[in-house]
ZAKE-493404 format. One record per residue (C-alpha): residue in three letters; residue number from 1; x, y, z. Coordinates in nm, 3 decimals, m for minus. Example, Ala and Ser with C-alpha at 12.3 -4.5 7.8 and 13.67 -1.06 7.14 Angstrom:
<nodes>
residu num c1 c2 c3
ala 1 1.230 m0.450 0.780
ser 2 1.367 m0.106 0.714
</nodes>
This chain:
<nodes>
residu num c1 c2 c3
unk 1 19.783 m1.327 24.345
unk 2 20.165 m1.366 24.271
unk 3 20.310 m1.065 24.332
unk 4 20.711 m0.888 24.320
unk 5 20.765 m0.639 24.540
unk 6 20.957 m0.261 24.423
unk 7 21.254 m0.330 24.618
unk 8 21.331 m0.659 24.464
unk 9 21.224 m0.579 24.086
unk 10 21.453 m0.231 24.102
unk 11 21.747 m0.475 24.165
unk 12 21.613 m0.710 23.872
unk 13 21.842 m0.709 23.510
unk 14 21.583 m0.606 23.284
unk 15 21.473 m0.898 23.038
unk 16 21.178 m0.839 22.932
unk 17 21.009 m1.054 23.199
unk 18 20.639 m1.024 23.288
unk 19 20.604 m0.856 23.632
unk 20 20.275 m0.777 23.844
unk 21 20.313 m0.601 24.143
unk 22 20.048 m0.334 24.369
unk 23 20.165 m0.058 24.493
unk 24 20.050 0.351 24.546
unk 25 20.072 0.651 24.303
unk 26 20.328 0.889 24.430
unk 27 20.261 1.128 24.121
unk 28 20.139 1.059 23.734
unk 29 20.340 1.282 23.510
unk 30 20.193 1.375 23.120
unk 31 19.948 1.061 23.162
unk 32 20.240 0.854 23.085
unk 33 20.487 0.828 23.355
unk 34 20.344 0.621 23.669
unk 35 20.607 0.696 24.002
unk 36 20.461 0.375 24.261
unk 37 20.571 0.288 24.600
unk 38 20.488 0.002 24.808
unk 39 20.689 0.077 25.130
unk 40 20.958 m0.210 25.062
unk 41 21.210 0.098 24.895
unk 42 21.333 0.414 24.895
unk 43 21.287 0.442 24.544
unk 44 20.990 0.447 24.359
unk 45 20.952 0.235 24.047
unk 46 20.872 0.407 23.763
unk 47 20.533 0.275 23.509
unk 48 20.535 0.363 23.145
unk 49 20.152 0.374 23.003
unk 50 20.054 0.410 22.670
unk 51 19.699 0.641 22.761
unk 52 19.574 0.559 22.425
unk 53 19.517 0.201 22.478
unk 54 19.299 0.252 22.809
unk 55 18.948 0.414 22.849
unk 56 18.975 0.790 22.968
unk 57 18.760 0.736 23.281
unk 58 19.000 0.458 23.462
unk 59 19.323 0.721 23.358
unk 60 19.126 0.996 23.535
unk 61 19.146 0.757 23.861
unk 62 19.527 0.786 23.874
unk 63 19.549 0.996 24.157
unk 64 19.796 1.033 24.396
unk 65 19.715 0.827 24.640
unk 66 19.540 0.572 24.451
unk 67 19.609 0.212 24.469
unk 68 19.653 0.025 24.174
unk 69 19.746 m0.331 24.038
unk 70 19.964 m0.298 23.724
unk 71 20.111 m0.588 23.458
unk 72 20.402 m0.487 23.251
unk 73 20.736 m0.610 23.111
unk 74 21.033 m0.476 23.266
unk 75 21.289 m0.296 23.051
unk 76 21.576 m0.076 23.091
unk 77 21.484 0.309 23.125
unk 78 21.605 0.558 22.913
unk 79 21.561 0.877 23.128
unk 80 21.724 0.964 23.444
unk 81 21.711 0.840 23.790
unk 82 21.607 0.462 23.763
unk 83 21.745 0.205 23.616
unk 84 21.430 m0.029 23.537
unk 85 21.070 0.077 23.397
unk 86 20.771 m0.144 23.385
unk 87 20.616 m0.086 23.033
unk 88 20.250 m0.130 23.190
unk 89 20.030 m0.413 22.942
unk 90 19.749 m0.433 23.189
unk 91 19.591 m0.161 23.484
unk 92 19.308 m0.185 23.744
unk 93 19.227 0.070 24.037
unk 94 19.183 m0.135 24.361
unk 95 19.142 0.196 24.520
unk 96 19.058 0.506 24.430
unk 97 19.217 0.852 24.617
unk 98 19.051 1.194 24.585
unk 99 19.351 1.404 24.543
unk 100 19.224 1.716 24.591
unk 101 19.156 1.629 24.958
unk 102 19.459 1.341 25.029
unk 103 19.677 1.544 25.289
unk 104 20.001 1.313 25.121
unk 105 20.081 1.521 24.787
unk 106 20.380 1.440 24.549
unk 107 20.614 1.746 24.789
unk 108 20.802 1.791 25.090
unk 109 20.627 1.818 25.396
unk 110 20.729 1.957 25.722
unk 111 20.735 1.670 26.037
unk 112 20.548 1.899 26.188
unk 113 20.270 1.847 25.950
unk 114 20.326 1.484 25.904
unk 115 20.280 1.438 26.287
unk 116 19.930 1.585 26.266
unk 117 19.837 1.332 25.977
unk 118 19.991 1.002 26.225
unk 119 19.777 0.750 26.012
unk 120 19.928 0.828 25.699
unk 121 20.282 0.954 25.800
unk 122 20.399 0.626 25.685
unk 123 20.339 0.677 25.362
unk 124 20.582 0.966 25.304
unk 125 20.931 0.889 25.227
unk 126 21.106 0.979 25.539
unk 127 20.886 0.758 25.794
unk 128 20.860 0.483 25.541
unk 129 21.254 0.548 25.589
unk 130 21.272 0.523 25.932
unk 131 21.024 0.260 26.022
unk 132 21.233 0.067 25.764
unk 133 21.548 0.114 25.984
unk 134 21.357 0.035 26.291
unk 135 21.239 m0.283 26.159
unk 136 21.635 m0.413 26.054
unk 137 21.742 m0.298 26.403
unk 138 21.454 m0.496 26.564
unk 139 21.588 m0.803 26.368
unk 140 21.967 m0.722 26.441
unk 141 21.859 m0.731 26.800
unk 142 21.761 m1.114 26.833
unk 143 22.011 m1.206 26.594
unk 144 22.282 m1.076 26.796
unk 145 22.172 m1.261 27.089
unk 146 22.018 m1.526 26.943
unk 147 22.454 m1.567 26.760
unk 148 22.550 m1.551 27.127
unk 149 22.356 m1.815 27.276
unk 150 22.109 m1.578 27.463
unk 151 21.740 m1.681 27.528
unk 152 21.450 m1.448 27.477
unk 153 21.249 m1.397 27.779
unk 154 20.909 m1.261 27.787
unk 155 20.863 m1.064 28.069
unk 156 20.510 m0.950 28.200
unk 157 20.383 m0.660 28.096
unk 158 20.124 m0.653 28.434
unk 159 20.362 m0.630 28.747
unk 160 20.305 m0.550 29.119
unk 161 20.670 m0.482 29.161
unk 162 20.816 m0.098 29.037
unk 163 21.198 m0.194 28.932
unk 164 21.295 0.164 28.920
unk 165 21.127 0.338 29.251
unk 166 20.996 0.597 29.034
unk 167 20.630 0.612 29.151
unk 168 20.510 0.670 28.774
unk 169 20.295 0.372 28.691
unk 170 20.020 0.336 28.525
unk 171 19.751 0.093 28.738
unk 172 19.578 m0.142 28.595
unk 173 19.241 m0.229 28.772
unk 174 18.892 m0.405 28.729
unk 175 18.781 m0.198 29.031
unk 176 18.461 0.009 28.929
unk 177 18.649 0.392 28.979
unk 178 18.322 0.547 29.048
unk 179 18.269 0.347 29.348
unk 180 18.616 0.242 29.478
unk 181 18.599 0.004 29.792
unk 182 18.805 0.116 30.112
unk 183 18.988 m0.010 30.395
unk 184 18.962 0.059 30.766
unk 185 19.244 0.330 30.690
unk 186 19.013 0.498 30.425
unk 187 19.242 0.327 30.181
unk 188 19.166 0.211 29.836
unk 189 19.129 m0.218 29.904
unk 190 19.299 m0.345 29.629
unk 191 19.266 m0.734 29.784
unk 192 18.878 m0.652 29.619
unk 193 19.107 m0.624 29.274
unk 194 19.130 m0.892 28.983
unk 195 19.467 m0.943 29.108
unk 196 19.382 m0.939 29.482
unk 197 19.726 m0.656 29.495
unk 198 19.790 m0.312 29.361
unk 199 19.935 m0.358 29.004
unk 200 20.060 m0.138 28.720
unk 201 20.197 m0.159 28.346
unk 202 20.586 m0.250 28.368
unk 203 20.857 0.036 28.388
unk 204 21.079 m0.267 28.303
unk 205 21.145 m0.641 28.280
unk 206 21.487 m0.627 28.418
unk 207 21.379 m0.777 28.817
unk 208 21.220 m1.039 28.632
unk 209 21.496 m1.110 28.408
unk 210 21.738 m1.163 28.646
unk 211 21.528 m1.482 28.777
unk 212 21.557 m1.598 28.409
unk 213 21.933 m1.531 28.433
unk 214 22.000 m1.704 28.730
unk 215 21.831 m2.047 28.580
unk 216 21.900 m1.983 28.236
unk 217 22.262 m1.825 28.244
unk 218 22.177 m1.569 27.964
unk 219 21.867 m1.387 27.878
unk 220 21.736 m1.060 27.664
unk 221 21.381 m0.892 27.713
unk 222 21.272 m0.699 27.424
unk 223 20.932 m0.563 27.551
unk 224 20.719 m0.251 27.553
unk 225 20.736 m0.034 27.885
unk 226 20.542 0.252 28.060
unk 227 20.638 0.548 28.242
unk 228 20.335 0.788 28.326
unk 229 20.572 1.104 28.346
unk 230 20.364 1.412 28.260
unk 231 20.622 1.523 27.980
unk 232 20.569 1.648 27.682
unk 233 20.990 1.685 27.545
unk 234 21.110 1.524 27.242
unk 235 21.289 1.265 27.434
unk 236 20.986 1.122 27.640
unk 237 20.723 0.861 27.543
unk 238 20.534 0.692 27.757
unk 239 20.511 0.386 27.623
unk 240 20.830 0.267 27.448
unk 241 21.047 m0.076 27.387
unk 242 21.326 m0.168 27.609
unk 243 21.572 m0.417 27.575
unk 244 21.738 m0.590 27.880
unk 245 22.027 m0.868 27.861
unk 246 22.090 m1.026 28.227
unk 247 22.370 m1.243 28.231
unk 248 22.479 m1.486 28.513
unk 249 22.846 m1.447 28.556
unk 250 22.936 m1.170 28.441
unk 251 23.125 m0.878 28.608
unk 252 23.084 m0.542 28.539
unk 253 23.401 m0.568 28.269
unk 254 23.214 m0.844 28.119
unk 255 22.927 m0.585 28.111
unk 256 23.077 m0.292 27.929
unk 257 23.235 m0.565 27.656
unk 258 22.905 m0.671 27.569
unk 259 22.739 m0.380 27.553
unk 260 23.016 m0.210 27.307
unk 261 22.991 m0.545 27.095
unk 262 22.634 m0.520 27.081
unk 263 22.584 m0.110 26.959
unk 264 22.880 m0.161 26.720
unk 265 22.687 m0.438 26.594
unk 266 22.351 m0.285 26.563
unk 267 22.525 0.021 26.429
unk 268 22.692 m0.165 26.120
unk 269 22.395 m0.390 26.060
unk 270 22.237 m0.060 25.991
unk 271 22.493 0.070 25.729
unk 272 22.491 m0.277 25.577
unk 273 22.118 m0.344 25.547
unk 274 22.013 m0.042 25.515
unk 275 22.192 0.182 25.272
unk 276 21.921 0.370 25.076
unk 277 21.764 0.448 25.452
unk 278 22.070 0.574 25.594
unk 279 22.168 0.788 25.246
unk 280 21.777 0.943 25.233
unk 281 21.762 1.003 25.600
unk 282 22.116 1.184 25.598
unk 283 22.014 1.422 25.294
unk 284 21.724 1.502 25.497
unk 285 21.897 1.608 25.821
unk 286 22.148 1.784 25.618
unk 287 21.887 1.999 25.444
unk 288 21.769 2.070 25.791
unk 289 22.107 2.139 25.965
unk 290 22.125 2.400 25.704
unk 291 21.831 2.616 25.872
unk 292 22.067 2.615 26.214
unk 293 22.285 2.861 26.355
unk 294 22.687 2.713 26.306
unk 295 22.733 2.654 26.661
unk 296 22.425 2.387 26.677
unk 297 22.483 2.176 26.356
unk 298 22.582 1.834 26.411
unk 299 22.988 1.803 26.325
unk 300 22.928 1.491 26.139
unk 301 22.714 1.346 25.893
unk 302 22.448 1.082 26.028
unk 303 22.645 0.794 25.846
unk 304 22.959 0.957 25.941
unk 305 22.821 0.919 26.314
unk 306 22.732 0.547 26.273
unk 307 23.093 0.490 26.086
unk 308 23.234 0.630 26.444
unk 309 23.034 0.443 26.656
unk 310 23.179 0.149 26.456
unk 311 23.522 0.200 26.393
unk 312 23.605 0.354 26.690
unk 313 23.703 0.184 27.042
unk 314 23.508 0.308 27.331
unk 315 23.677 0.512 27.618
unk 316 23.626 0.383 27.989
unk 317 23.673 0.645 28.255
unk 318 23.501 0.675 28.587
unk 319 23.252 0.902 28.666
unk 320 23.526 1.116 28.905
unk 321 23.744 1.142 28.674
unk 322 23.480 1.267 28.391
unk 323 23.428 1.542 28.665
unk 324 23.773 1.633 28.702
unk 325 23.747 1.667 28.296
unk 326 23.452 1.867 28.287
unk 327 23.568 2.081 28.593
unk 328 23.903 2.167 28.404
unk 329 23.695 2.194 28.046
unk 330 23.709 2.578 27.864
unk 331 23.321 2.561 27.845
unk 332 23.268 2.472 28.227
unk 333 23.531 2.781 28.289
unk 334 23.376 2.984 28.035
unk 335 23.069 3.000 28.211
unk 336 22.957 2.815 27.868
unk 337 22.780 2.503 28.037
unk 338 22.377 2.506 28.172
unk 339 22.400 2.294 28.435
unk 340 22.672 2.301 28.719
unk 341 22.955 2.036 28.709
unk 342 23.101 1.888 29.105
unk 343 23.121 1.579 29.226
unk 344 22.775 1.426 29.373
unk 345 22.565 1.577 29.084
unk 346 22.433 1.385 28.783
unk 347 22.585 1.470 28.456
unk 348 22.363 1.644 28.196
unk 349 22.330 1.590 27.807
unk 350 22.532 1.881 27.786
unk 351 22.852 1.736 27.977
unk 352 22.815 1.375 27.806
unk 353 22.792 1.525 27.439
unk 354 23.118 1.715 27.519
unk 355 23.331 1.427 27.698
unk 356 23.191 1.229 27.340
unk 357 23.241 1.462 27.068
unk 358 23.528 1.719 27.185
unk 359 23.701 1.530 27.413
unk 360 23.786 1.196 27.381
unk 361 23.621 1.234 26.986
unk 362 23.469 0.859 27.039
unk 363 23.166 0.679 27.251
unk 364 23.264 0.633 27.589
unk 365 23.152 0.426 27.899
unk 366 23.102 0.587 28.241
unk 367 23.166 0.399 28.525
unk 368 23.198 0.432 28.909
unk 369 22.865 0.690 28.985
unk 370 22.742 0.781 29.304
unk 371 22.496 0.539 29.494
unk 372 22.271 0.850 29.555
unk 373 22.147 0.848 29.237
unk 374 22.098 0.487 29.092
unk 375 21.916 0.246 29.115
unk 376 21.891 m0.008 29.440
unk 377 22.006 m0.295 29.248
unk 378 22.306 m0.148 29.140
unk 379 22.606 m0.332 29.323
unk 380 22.796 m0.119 29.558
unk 381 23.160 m0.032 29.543
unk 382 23.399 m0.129 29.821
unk 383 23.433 0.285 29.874
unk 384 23.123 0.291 29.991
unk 385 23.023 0.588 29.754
unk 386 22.995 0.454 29.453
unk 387 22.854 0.161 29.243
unk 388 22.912 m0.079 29.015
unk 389 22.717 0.119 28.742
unk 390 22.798 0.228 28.344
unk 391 22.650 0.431 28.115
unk 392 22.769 0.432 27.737
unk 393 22.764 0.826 27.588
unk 394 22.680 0.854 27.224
unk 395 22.780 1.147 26.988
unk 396 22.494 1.399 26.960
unk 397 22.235 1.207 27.229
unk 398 22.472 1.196 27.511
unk 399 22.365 0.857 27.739
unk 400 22.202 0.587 27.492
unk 401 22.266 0.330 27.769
unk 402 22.273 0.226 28.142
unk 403 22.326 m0.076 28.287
unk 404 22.524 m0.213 28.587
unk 405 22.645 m0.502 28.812
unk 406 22.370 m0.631 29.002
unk 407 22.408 m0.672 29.389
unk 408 22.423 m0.974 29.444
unk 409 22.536 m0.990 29.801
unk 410 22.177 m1.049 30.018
unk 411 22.289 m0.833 30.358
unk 412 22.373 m0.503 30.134
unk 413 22.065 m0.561 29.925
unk 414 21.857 m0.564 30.198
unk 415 21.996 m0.286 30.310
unk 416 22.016 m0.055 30.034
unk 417 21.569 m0.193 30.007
unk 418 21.543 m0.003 30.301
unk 419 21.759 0.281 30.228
unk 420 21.576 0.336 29.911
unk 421 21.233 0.325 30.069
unk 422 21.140 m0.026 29.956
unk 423 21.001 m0.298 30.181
unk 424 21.214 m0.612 30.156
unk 425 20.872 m0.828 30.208
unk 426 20.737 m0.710 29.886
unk 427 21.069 m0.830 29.675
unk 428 21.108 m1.139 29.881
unk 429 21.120 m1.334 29.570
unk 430 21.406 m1.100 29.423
unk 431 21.617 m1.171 29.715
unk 432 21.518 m1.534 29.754
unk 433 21.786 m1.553 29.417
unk 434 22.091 m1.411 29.677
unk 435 21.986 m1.658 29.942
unk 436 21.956 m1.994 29.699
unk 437 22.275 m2.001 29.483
unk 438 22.381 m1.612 29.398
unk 439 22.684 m1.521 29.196
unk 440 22.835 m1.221 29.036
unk 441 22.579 m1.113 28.789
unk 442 22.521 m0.833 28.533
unk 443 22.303 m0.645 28.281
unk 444 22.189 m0.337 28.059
unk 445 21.918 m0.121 27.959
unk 446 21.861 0.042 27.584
unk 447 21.606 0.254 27.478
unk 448 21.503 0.095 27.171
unk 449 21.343 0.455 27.021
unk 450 21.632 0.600 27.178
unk 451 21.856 0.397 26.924
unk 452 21.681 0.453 26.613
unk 453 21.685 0.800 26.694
unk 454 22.060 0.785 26.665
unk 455 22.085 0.559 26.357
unk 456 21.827 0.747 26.146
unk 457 21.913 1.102 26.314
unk 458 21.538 1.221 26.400
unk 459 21.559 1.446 26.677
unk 460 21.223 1.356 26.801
unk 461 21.130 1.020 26.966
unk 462 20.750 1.068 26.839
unk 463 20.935 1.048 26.511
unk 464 21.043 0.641 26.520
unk 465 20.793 0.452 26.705
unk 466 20.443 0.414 26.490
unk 467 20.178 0.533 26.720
unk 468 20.309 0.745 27.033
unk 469 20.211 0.801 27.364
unk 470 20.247 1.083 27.504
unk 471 20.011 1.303 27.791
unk 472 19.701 1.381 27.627
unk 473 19.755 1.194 27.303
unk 474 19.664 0.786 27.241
unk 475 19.561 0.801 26.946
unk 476 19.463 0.532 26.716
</nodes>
């Protein structure tokens, strides 16, 4: 079946050229007017239909919801709000849709609502919207590194090894859970495993990718990952897509370069290619800002936001001195701030949104954090306090990124193992890459849901990834 799809035949000059295309009924106006969708636009394309010249019983099947296959000549519309009609010649109903119980109807609908109905959602302008955006950022993401000379590495999703020390895995076992075999210490025996070793879904490919870093100079993971947090917020999933550049060579300068070049670039490749997206999604938050007290609406517009991230160069401080900021800031003195701000305590959403937005007024890249905090890896400073670590602040999500210079230096690494409560032995194959042939080394961490959350301004991660996980909920 040769078929056009709505996206391309709206930007069509209108000929009279013969066009088939199948697509869904978003609503049938006086049995004449035909709005379709097929997911590829914003826009619906509009189908004239003469009711006369087809039998009664197939017009009665146009139903919201219903898919049809439709054969017309494409001609220049007279009424408002679309350029191009298809004057239909020829209609059948592939499938039919009872309206009166299709959940989707021809109106606005909360999220809320839409969340409940997850195997439709897509349907509905807004997620069609957003999974849109998500799919141009997913491209923009290889072809930036793919420009740069990077290789993609796939990482394993089934790991023994826990790159963050966070303890909240999700094992993966053969064993029969009803009758789990024991040590002499009463112990589950995981040598009885498939594996012959306690393993778990990945909380991240970055261990492994600095192997592929140190052999292949530059690499990017783009890969799902688990967390098994018991969290239920709007910025938690637990499974979501990470993506993790390790590059030999690079310094933690080299680092923060990078990682502006790369969000600038996703950021305008989003504006570019994905106009009607961006313009839909931004009437939508703005109808929704409305509903807000003053004090909580966003101070820019989402493309206004992506235009900034863009446009403007990103501010480098160290984490002391964003404390000395904060500490001297009217809404720390003012009582105004949640959390506490001193020296030797993370920063909170709060603090990041207002070094980003009041200010400096542009993203900015933290640098210089305390060693009690991150991660082992993280290279230490010669202060002894600190590390080598940055995290880039985004207007309105605070921290989009984190990434750091690795340690390369075997003695420290080893040290900061124990320190951290890790056993050397069981990353012996980490370290074996500072004993044969280390160097200065680097890398990041982004979110992937956490950036199409910025670029399409939903405020809930369940919101731009397909099917969510989340405590309690796998469903489809």
């Amino acid at each position: 079946m040769s078929m056009e799809r709505i996206a391309s035949i709206l930007a069509q000059t209108p000929k009279g050229q013969k066009i088939t295309l199948c697509a869904w009924v978003r609503t049938f106006r006086n049995t004449q007017f035909i709005a379709l969708q097929d997911g590829s636009s914003t826009e619906p394309l509009q189908a004239v239909i003469q009711a006369h010249n087809f039998p009664e019983e197939l017009i009665k099947k146009i139903n919201t919801g219903a898919c049809l296959e439709i054969t017309g000549t494409l001609a220049e519309s007279l009424g408002k709000g679309q350029s191009v009609e298809l004057h239909v010649s020829d209609l059948k109903i592939l499938g039919e849709c009872d309206a009166s119980v299709y959940p989707l109807q021809p109106k606005k609908h909360s999220l809320e609502f839409l969340r409940e109905i997850g195997h439709l959602r897509m349907r509905s302008q807004v997620f069609g919207a957003v999974f849109r955006v998500r799919h141009h950022l997913s491209f923009a993401v290889h072809q930036f590194f793919n420009q740069k000379g990077f290789f993609n590495l796939h990482t394993p999703i089934i790991t023994a090894s826990d790159a963050e020390g966070a303890g909240e895995l999700f094992h993966v076992t053969t064993l029969n859970l009803n009758d789990l075999p024991k040590d002499s210490a009463g112990k589950v025996d995981f040598s009885q495993d498939f594996f012959g070793t306690e393993a778990h879904l990945t909380v991240s490919g970055q261990l492994q990718g600095e192997l592929g870093a140190m052999a292949l100079g530059q690499i990017y993971t783009f890969g799902p990952t688990f967390r098994a947090e018991n969290s239920n917020t709007t910025r938690h999933l637990s499974e979501f897509w990470m993506i993790e550049p390790e590059m030999a060579f690079y310094n933690l300068q080299d680092n923060m370069d990078l990682a502006e070049e790369f969000l600038k670039y996703l950021c305008n490749y989003a504006l570019t290619h994905a106009k009607d997206e961006i313009k839909l999604l931004s009437e939508r938050e703005a109808e929704e800002q409305k509903q807000l007290p003053q004090e909580k609406r966003n101070s820019m517009t989402l493309a206004e936001r992506l235009a900034f991230v863009v446009d403007s160069p990103f501010e480098r401080i160290t984490y002391t001195e964003a404390v000395k900021i904060l500490e001297q800031s009217k809404p720390h003195k003012n009582g105004k701030f949640q959390f506490p701000v001193a020296w030797g305590l993370e920063l909170q959403s709060e603090h990041e949104r207002y070094l980003v937005e009041q200010h400096f007024k542009k993203p900015a890249i933290i640098t210089g954090y305390p060693a009690a905090f991150k991660a082992f890896y993280m290279r230490m400073n010669d202060d002894g306090k600190t590390v080598a670590a940055m995290d880039v602040l985004f207007p309105g999500i605070g921290e989009i990124m984190g990434g750091s210079q690795r340690e390369e230096r075997l003695a420290i690494l080893e040290q900061k193992c124990q320190t951290s409560g890790i056993d050397p032995q069981t990353l012996w194959w980490y370290l074996d890459t500072r004993r044969f042939g280390t160097c200065v080394h680097s890398g990041f961490g982004l979110g992937f849901e956490r950036l199409v959350m910025f670029v399409t301004g939903m405020t809930n991660i369940r919101d731009v990834i397909p099917f969510p996980r989340t405590p309690k909920s796998a469903n489809f």
